[in-house]
Structures are given as structure tokens and as C-alpha cells.
Backbone as numpy.savetxt, mean C-alpha at the origin, in Angstrom:
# Nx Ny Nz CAx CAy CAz Cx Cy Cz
35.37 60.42 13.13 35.54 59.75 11.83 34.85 58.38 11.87
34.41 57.90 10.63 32.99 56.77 10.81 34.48 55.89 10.23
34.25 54.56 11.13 35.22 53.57 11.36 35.29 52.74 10.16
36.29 52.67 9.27 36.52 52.56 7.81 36.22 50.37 8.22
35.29 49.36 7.30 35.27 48.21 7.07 36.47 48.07 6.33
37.41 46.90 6.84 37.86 46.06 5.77 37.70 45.07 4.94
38.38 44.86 4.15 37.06 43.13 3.42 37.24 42.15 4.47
37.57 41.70 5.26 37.94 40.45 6.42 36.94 40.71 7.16
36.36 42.17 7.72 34.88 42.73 8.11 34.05 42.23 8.14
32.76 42.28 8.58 31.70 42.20 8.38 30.90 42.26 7.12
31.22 43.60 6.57 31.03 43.97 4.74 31.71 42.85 4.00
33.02 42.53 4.38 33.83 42.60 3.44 33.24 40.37 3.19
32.60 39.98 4.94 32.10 38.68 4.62 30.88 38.42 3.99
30.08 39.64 4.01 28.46 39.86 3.25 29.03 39.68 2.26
30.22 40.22 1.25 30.13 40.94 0.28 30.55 39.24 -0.60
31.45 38.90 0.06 32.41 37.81 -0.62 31.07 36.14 -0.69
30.15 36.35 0.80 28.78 35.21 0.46 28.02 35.88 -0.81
27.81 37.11 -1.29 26.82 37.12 -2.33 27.97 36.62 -3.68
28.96 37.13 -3.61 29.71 36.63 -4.89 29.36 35.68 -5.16
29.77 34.13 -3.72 29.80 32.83 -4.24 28.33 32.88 -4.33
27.20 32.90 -4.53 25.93 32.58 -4.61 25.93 33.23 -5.94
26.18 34.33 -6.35 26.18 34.58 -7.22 26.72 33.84 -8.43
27.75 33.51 -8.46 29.11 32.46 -9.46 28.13 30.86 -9.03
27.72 30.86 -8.37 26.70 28.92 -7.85 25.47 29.53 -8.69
25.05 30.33 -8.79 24.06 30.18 -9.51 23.89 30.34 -11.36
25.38 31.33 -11.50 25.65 31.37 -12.76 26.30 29.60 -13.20
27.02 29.08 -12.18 27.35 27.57 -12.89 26.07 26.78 -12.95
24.87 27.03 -11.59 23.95 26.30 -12.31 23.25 26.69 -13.24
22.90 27.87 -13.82 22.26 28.10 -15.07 22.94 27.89 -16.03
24.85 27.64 -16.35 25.23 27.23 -17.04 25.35 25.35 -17.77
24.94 25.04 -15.99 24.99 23.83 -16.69 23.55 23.03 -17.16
22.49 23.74 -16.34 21.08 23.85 -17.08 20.94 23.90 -18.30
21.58 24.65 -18.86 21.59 25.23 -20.15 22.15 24.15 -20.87
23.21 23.28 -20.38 23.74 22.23 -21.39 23.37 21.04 -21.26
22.51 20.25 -19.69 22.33 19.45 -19.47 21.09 19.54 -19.92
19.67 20.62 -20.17 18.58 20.46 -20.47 18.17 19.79 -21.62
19.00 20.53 -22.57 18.57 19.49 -23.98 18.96 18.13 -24.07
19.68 17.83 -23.51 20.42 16.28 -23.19 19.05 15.41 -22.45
18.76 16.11 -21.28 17.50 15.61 -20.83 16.77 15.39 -21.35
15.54 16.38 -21.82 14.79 16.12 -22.97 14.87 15.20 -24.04
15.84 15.20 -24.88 15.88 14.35 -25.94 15.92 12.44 -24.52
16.22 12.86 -23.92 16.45 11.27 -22.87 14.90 10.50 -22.78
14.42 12.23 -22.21 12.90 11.92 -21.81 11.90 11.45 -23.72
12.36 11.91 -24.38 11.55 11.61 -25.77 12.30 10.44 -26.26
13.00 9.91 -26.13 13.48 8.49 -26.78 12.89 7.11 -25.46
12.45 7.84 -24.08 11.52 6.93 -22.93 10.36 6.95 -23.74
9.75 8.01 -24.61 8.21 7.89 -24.52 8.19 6.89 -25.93
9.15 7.29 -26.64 9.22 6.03 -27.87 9.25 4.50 -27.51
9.84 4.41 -26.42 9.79 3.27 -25.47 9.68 3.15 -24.36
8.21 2.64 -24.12 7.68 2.81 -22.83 8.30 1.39 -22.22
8.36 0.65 -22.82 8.62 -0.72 -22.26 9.52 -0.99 -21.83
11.11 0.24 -22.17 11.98 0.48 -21.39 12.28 0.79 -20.01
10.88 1.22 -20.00 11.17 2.64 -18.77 11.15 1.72 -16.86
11.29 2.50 -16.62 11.68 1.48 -14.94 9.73 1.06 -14.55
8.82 2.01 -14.75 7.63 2.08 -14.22 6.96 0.57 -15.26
7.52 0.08 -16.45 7.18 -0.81 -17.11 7.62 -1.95 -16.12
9.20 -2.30 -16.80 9.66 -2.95 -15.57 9.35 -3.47 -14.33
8.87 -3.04 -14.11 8.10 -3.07 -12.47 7.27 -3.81 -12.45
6.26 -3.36 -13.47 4.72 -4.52 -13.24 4.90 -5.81 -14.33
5.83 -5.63 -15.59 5.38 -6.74 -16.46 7.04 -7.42 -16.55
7.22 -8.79 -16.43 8.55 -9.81 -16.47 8.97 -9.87 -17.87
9.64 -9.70 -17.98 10.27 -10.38 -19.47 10.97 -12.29 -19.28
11.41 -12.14 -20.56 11.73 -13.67 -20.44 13.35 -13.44 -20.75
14.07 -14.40 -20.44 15.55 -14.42 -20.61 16.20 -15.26 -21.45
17.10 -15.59 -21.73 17.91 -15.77 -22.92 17.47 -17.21 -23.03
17.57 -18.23 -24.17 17.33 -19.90 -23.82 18.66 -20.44 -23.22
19.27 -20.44 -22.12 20.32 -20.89 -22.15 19.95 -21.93 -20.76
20.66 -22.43 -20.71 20.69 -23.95 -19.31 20.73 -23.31 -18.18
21.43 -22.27 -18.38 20.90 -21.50 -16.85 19.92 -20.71 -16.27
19.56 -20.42 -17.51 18.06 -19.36 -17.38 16.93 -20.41 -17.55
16.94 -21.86 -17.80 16.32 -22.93 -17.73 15.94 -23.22 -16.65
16.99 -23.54 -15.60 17.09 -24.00 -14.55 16.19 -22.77 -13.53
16.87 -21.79 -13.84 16.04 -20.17 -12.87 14.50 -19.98 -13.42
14.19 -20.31 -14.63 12.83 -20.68 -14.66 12.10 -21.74 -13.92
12.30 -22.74 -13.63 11.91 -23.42 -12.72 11.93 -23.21 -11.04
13.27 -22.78 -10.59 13.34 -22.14 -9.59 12.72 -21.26 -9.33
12.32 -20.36 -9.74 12.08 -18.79 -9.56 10.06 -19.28 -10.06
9.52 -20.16 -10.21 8.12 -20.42 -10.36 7.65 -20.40 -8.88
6.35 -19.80 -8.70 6.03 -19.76 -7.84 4.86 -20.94 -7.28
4.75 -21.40 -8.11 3.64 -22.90 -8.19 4.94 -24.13 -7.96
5.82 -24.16 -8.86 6.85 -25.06 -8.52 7.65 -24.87 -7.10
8.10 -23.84 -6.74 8.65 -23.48 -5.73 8.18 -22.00 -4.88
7.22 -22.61 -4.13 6.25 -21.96 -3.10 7.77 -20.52 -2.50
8.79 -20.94 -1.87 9.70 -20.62 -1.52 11.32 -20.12 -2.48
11.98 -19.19 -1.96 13.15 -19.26 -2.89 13.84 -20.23 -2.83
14.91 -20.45 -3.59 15.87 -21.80 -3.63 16.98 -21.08 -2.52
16.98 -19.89 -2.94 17.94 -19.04 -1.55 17.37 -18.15 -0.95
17.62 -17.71 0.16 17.22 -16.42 0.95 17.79 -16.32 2.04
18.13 -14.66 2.25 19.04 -14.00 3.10 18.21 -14.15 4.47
19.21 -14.89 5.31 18.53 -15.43 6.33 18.79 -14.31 7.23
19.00 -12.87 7.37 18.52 -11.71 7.51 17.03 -11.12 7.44
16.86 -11.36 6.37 15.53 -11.11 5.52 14.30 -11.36 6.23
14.47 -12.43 7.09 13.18 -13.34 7.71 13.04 -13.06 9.44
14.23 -12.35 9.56 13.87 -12.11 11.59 13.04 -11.41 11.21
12.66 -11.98 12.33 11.29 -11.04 13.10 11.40 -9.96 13.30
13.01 -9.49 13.80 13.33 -8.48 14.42 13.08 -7.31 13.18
12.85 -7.76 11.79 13.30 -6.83 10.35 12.33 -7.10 9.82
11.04 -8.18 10.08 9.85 -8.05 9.23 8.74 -8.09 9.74
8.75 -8.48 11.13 7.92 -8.01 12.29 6.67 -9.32 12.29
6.92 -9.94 10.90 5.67 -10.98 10.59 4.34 -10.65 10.35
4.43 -8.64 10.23 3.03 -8.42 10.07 2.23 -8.86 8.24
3.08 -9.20 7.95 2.42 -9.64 6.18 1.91 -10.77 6.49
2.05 -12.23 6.97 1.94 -12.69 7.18 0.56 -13.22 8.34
0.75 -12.39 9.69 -0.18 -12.11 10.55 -1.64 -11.44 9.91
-1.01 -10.56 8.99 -2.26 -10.07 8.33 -3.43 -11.19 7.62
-2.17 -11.87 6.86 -3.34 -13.15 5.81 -3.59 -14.00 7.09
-3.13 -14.53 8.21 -3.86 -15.01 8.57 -5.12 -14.77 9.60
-5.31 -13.35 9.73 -6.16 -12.42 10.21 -7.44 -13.01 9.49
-7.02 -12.80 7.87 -8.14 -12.32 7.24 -8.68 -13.78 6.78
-8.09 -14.93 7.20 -8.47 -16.23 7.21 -9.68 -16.10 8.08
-9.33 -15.98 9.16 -10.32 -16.34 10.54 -11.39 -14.89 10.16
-11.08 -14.04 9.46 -12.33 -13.41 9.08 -13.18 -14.22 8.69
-12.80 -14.40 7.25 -13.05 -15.26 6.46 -14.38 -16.06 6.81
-13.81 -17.02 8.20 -13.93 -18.20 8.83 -15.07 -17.86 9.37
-14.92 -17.16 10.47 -16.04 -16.43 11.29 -17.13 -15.58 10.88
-16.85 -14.93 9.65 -17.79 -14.25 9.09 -18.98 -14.83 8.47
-18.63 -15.73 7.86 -19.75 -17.30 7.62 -20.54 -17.43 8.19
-20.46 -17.05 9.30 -21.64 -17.60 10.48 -22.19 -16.75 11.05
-21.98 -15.38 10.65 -22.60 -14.32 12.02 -23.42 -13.90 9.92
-24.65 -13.43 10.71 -25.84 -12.92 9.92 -26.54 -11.37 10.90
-27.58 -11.28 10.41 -28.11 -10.01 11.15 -28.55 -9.69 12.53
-29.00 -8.65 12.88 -29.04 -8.40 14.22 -29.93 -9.43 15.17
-31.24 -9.87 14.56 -31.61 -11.20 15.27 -30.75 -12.82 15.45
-30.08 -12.93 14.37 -29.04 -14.08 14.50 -28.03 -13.44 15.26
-27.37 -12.84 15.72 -26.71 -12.47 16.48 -27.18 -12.47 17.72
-28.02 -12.24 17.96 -28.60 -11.87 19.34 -28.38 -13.36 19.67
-29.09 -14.48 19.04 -29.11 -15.70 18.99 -28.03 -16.45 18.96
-27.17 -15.68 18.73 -25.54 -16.54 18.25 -25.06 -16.67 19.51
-24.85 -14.79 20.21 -24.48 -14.40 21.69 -25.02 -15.30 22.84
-26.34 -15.62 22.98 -27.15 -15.85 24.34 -27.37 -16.71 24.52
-27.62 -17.94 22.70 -28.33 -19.43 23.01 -27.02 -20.24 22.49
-26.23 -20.26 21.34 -25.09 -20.92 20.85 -24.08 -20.97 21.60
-23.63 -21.95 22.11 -22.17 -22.48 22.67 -21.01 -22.05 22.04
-20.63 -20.96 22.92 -19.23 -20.37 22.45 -19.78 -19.31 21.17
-20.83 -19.18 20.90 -21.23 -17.88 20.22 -21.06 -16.76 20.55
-20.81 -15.90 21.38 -20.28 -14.74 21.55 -19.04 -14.91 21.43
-18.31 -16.06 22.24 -16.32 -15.40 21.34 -16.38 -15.82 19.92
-16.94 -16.42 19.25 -17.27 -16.36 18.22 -17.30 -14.89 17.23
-18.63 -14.58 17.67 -18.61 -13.35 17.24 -17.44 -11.90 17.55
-16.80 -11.87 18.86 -15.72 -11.33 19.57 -14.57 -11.65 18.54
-13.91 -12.81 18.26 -12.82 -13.44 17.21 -13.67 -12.61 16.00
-14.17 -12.68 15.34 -14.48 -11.87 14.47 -14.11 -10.25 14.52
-14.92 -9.78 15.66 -14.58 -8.37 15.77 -13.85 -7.81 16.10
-12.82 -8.63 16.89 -11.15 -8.32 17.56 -9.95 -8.59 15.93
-10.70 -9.39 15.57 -9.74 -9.95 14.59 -9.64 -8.63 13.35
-10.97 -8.12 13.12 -11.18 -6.76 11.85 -10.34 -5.93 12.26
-10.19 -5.51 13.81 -9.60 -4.05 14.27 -8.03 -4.67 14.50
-7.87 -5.76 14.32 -6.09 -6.37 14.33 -5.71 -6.44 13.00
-6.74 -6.69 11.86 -6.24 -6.18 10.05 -5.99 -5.22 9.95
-6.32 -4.18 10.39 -6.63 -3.14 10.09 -4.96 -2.77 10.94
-4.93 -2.85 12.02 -3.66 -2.30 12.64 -2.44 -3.10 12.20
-2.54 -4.61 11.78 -1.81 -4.93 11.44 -0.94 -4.57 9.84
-1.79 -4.27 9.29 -1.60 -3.88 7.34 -1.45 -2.59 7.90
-1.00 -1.89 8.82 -1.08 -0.31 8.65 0.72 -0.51 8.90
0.98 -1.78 10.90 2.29 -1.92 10.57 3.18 -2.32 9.64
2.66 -2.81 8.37 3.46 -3.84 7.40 4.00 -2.91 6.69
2.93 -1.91 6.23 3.15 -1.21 5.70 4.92 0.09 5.59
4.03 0.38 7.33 5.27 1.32 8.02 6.53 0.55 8.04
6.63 -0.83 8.43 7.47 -1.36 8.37 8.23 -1.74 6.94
7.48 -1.49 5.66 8.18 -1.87 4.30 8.63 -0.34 4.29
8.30 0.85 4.46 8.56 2.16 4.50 9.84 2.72 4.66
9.80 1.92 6.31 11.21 1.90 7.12 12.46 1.71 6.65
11.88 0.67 6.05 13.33 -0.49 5.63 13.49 -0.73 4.18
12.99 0.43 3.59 13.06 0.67 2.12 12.66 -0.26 1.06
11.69 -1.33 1.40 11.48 -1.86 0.98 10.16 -1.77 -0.22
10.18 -0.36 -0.62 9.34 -0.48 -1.39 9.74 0.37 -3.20
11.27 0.09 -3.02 12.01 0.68 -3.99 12.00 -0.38 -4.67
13.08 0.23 -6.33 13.32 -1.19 -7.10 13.84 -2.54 -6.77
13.19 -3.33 -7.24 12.41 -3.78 -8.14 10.94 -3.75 -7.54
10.86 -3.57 -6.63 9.25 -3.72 -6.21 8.33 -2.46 -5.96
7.88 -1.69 -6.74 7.38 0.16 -7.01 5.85 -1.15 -7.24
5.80 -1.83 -8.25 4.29 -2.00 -8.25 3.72 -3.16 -6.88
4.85 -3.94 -6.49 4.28 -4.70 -5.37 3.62 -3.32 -3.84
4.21 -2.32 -4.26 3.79 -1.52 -3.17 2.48 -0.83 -3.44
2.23 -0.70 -4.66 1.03 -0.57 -4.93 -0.03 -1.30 -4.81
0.42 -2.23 -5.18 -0.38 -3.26 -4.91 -0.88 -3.46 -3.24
0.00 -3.59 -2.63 0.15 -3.26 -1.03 -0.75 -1.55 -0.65
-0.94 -0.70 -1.14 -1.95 0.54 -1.15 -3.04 -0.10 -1.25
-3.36 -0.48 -2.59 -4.43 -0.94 -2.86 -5.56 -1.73 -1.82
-4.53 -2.98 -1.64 -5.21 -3.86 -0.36 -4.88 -2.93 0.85
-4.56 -1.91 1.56 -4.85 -1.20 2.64 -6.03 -0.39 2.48
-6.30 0.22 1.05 -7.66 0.72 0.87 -8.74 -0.33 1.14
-8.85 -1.60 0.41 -10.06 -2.58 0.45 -10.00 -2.85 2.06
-8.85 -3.11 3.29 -9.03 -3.72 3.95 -10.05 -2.20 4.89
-9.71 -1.32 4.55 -10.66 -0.23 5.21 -11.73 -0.48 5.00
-11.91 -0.01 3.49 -13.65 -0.50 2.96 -14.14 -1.71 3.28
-13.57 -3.15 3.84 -14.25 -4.21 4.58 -14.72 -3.54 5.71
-13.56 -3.19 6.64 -13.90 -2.62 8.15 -15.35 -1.74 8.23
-15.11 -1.00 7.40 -16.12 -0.15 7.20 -17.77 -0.63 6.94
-18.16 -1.25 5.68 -19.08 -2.07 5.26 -19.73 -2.74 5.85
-18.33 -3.83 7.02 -19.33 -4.49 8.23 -20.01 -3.92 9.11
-19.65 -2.34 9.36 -20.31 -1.98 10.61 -21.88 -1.63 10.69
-22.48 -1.85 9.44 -24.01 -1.49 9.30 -24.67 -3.52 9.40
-23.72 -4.09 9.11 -24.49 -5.38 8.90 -25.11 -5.98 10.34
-24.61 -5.97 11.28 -25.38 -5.68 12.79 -26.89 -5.43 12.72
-27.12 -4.17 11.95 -28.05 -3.58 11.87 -28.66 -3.22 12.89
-27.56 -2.69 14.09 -27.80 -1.87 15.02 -27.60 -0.13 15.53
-27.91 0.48 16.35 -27.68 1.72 16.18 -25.95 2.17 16.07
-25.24 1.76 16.65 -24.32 1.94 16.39 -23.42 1.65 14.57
-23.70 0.64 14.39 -24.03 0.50 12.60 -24.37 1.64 12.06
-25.65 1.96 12.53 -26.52 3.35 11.62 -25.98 4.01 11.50
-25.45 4.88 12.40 -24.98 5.94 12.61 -23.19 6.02 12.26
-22.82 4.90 12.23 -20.88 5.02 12.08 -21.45 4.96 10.16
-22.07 4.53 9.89 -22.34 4.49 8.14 -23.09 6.10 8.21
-23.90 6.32 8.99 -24.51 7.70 8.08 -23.34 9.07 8.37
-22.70 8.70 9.44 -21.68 9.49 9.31 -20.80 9.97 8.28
-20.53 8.53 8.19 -19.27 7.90 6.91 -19.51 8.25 5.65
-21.01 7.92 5.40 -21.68 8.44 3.88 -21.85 9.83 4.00
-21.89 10.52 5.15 -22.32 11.95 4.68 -20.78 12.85 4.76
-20.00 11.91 5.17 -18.58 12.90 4.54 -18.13 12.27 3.10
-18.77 11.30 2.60 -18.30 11.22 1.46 -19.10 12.41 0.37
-20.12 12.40 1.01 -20.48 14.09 -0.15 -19.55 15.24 -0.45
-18.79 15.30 0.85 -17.73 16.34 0.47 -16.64 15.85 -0.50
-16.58 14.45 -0.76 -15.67 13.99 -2.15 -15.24 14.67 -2.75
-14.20 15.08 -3.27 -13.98 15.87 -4.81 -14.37 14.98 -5.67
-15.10 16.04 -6.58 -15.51 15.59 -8.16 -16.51 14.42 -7.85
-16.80 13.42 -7.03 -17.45 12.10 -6.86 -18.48 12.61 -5.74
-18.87 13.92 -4.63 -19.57 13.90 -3.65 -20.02 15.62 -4.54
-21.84 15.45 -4.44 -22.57 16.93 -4.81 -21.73 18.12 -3.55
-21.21 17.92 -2.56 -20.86 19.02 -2.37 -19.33 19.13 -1.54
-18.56 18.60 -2.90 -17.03 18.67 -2.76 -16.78 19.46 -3.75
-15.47 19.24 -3.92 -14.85 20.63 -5.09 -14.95 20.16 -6.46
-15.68 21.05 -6.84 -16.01 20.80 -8.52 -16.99 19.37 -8.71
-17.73 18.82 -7.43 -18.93 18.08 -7.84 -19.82 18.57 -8.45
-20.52 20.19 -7.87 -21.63 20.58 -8.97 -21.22 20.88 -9.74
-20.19 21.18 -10.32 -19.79 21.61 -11.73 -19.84 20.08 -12.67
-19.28 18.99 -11.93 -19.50 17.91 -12.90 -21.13 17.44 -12.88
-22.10 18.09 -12.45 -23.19 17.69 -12.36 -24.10 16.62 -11.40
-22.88 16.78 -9.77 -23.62 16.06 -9.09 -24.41 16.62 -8.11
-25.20 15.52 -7.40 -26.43 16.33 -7.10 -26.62 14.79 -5.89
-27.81 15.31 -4.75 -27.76 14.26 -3.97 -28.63 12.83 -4.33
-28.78 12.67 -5.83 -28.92 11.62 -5.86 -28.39 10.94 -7.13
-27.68 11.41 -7.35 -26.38 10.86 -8.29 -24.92 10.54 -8.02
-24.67 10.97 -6.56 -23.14 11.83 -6.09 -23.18 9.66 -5.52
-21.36 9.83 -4.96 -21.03 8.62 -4.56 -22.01 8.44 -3.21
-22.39 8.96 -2.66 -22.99 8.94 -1.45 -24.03 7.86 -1.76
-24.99 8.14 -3.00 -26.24 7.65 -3.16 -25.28 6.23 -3.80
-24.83 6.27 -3.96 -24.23 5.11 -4.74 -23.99 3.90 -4.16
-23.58 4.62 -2.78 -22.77 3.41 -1.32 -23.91 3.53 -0.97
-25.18 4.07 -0.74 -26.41 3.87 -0.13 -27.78 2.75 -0.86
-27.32 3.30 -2.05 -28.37 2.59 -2.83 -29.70 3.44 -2.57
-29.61 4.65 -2.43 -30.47 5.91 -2.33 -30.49 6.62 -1.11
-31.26 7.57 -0.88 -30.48 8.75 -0.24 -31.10 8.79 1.28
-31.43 7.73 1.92 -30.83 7.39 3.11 -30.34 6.29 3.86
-30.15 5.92 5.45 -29.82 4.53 5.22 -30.89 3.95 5.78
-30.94 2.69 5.16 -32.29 2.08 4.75 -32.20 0.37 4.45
-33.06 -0.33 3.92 -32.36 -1.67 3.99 -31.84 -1.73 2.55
-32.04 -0.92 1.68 -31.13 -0.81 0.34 -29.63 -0.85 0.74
-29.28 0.11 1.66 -27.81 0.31 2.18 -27.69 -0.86 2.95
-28.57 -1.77 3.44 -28.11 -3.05 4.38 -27.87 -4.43 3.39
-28.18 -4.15 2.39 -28.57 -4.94 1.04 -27.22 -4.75 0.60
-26.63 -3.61 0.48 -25.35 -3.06 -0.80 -24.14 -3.30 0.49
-23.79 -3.23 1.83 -23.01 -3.18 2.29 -22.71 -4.96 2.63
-23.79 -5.57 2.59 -23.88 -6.98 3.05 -23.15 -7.46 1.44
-23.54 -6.99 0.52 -23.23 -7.69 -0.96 -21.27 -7.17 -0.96
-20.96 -6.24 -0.72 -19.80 -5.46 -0.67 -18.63 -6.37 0.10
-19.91 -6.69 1.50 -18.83 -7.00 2.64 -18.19 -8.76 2.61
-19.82 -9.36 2.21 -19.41 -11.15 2.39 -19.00 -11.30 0.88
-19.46 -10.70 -0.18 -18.66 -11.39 -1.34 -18.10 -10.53 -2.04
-17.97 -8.94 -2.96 -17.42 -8.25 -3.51 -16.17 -7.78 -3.01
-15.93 -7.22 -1.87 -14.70 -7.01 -1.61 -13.87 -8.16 -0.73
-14.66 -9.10 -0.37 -13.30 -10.04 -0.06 -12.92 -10.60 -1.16
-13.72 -10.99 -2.75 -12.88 -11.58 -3.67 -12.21 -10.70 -4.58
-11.98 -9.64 -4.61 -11.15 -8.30 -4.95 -10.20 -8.15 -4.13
-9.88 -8.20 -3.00 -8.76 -8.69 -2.13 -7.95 -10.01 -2.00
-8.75 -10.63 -1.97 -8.16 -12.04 -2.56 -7.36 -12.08 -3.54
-8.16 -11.14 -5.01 -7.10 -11.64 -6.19 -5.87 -10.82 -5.88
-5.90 -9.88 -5.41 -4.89 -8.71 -5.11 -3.98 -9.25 -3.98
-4.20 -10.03 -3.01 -3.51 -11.01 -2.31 -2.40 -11.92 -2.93
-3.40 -12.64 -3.59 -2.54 -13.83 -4.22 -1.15 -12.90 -5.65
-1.85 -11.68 -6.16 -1.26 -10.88 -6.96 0.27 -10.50 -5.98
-0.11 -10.32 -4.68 0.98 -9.35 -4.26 1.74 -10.34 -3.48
1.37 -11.94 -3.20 2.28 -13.01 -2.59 3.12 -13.36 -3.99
2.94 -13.41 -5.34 3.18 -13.78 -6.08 4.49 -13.09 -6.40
4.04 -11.54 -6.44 5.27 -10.38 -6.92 5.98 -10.46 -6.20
6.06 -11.17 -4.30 6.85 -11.04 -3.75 8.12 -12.30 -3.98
7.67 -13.15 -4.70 8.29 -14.05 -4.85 8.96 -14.13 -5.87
8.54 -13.19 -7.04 8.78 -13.64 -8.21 10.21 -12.07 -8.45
9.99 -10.65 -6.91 10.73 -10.22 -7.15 12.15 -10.50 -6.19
12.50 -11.55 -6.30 13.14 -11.95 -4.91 13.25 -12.32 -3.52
11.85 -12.72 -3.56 11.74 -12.70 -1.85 11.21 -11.41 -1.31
11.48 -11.60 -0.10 11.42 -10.66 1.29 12.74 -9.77 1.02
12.66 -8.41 0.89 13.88 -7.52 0.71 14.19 -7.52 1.98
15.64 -7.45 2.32 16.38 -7.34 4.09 18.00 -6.60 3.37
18.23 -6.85 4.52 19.41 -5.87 5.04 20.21 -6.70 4.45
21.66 -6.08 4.40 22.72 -6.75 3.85 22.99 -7.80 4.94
23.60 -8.86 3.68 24.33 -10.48 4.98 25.07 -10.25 5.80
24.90 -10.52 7.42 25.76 -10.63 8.32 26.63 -11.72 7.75
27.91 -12.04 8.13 28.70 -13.09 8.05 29.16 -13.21 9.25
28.92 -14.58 9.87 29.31 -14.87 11.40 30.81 -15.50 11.08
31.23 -15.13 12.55 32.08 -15.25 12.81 33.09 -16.71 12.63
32.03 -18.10 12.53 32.25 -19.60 12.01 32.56 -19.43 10.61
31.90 -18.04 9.59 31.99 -18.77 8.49 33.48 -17.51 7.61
33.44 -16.97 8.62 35.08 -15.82 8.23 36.15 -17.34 7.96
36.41 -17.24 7.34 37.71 -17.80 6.29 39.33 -17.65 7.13
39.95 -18.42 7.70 41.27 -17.43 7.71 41.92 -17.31 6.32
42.73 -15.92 6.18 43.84 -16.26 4.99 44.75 -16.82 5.12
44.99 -17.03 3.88 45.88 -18.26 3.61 47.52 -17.51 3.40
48.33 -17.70 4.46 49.75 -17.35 4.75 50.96 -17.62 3.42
């Protein structure tokens, strides 16, 4: 005789998991059903007002009531008047929680800045290295300093990631923060042809010939020939200044490197020291309260 299941069984536990999945999925299509139109109409009274919406919020300030106290927080809260907050969570500022790479970064890109002034093409260089006093660490501080932006804005980054610091109120300061991790690449990048040595040549013709595979922007990425590019229209020819590298491309990367993209970073700098100030500071962890400033109660 074939050994009869009870429901407490094996069957009888298959049988009783499809129920509840079954009854979980009928309550969620029931409540789909009542919460959807509720949604919708939510989402169409956002698009009537965009200026409501959190993604507004984010990038543009409003102004606050005229009252003596919102007087006073206007002045405070200026970032020309007060470089610094009037308060801040002295959490906020260890090292141990902000690592100082925001900071380390701008002053990275100072001594770029600084050093970059002075180094010119592959014959001034040669000249900088062999006959100028202290011209090769010269040039060295320069080139140690690009590959420490670059690692440093990658930790700031990971580190705002970590520590959630790139939620409300600050969604556009993090963009902003993308943004300048893209330009600080495209510097890195740009300088390496200005040398105008083989190693230059070749890290750029590399670089330009994977940008052909671009979508939509490179003749042979996805859906470039369909938008009509071709190898001398596509972004490639564009970063080249024609279709090989040549002193057109030593011309366009030199214009890119000493003045177009450092003052496009700059404004985006001063843009993203600004938002940080103007959205509270440095975001940190909740206040420790030491142990001096615990209160006893009062008996």
C-alpha cells in the first residue's frame, strides 16, 4: 500500500507555501489596484509643479519668510560673509569620517595649477630636466601630483558613497562632484600628448581610437552610422582636430589642457564648495555627547 501524506507532510507543507504566495500575491494586486490611481494622480499634480518636486529642490534655494530670524540665517548661512558655518558637528570634520580627500584634492590641483605654468613642450622640458635648478622635481611635482587627483577625487568620492553623503539635501552637489571626476580625467588625459613624446603618442592614439567605438558620438559604435558618422565627423576627429595625431591634436589638447578645462573645473569647484556650504556643511554622523557634557538629573 503507497504510504498515505498527511497535511503536516511534505505535500501537506508544499501545499500550505503555494496558498500563502498565492493570498501575498492576491493582497498585492489588491492593493495595486487601489494604491495605483492614488499614485498617478500624485505623479500628475508633481508635473504641474515641478518646482515642488525634491530634484528642483536640490539645485535651486528659495528664500524664507522676512522675519528677524531668517534675517539673521541669511547672513550666517552666506558664503562670502561666512567662509565657514556658525555651527558644525564636530563629528563631521575627523579625519577619521572625511579622510580630507576634498580638500587634498583642491590643493592638488593648486600645485597643478602652479607647476603647469612652467613646463612647455618636449624641447623645454628636456631643458627644464638637465639645465634648470630643481627642474626635474619640478616637473616630477607636477606628474606625481596629476596621478594623486586623480586617486584622490576617486577616494572622496567612495568616501561620500560610504557615508551616505550624497542623499538629501545634496543629490545635485553630487553631481556636481561626477561632473568634476569626469573633467579631472579629461585633464589627466589631455596632458599626456603635451610632452610630445612617444609615450604621449601612443597613450592619445590609443585613447582616440576607442573613442570611435562611442555610442551615437564614435563612426563605429552603436547606432553611429545610422546617425551619420563617419571617420571624419565622429568624436574622434573632433579630439584630434583631424584624423590623425598630428600637431593639430598637440594644438587642441594643449588649448583643452592649460586653459579650457581647468576654467570649467574651476567654475564647477567654486559651484560645488559653495553647495557645500550653503547645504549645511560637511554631512557626518550623528553627535557623540561626551561624557563632561551628560547632565546629571535633577533628584
Amino acid at each position: 500500500m503507497p504510504e498515505e501524506k498527511t497535511p503536516n507532510g511534505k505535500n501537506g507543507k508544499s501545499a500550505g507555501l503555494v496558498e500563502r504566495l498565492k493570498a501575498g500575491v492576491k493582497e498585492d494586486l489588491e492593493s495595486l489596484k487601489t494604491d495605483l490611481p492614488a499614485k498617478a494622480k500624485e505623479q500628475v499634480e508633481i508635473l504641474k509643479k515641478p518646482t515642488k518636486t525634491l530634484v528642483y529642490t536640490s539645485i535651486f534655494r528659495h528664500k524664507h519668510d522676512d522675519t528677524p530670524r531668517n534675517r539673521a540665517l541669511g547672513v550666517l548661512s552666506n558664503v562670502f560673509l561666512h567662509l565657514h558655518p556658525a555651527k558644525i558637528n564636530r563629528d563631521a570634520v575627523r579625519y577619521s569620517y572625511t579622510w580630507g580627500m576634498g580638500g587634498i584634492t583642491f590643493y592638488l590641483f593648486i600645485v597643478l595649477t602652479l607647476t603647469g605654468v612652467l613646463l612647455q613642450a618636449f624641447r623645454d622640458v628636456l631643458y627644464l630636466e638637465h639645465d634648470v635648478p630643481f627642474g626635474k622635481l619640478l616637473r616630477n611635482m607636477h606628474r606625481w601630483a596629476a596621478h594623486l587627483m586623480v586617486i584622490a577625487v576617486e577616494l572622496h568620492m567612495f568616501r561620500v558613497f560610504l557615508t551616505g553623503s550624497y542623499k538629501k539635501p545634496r543629490e545635485f552637489n553630487w553631481n556636481v562632484g561626477v561632473i568634476l571626476l569626469v573633467l579631472t580625467l579629461l585633464l589627466s588625459f589631455t596632458g599626456y600628448l603635451l610632452p610630445d613624446d612617444q609615450l604621449g603618442f601612443w597613450a592619445v592614439t590609443v585613447g582616440t581610437n576607442m573613442a570611435r567605438a562611442t555610442p551615437l558620438l564614435g563612426h563605429e559604435g552603436p547606432f553611429g552610422a545610422q546617425l551619420g558618422m563617419t571617420p571624419y565627423n565622429d568624436v574622434r576627429f573632433g579630439l584630434l582636430g583631424g584624423s590623425i595625431v598630428d600637431a593639430n591634436a598637440l594644438l587642441r589638447s594643449y588649448i583643452w589642457h592649460c586653459i579650457g578645462i581647468p576654467i570649467i573645473a574651476s567654475i564647477f569647484m567654486i559651484l560645488h564648495f559653495w553647495r557645500v556650504r550653503k547645504d549645511g556643511g560637511i554631512s557626518g554622523p550623528a553627535p557623540v555627547v561626551l561624557d563632561s557634557e551628560v547632565k546629571e538629573a535633577k533628584k
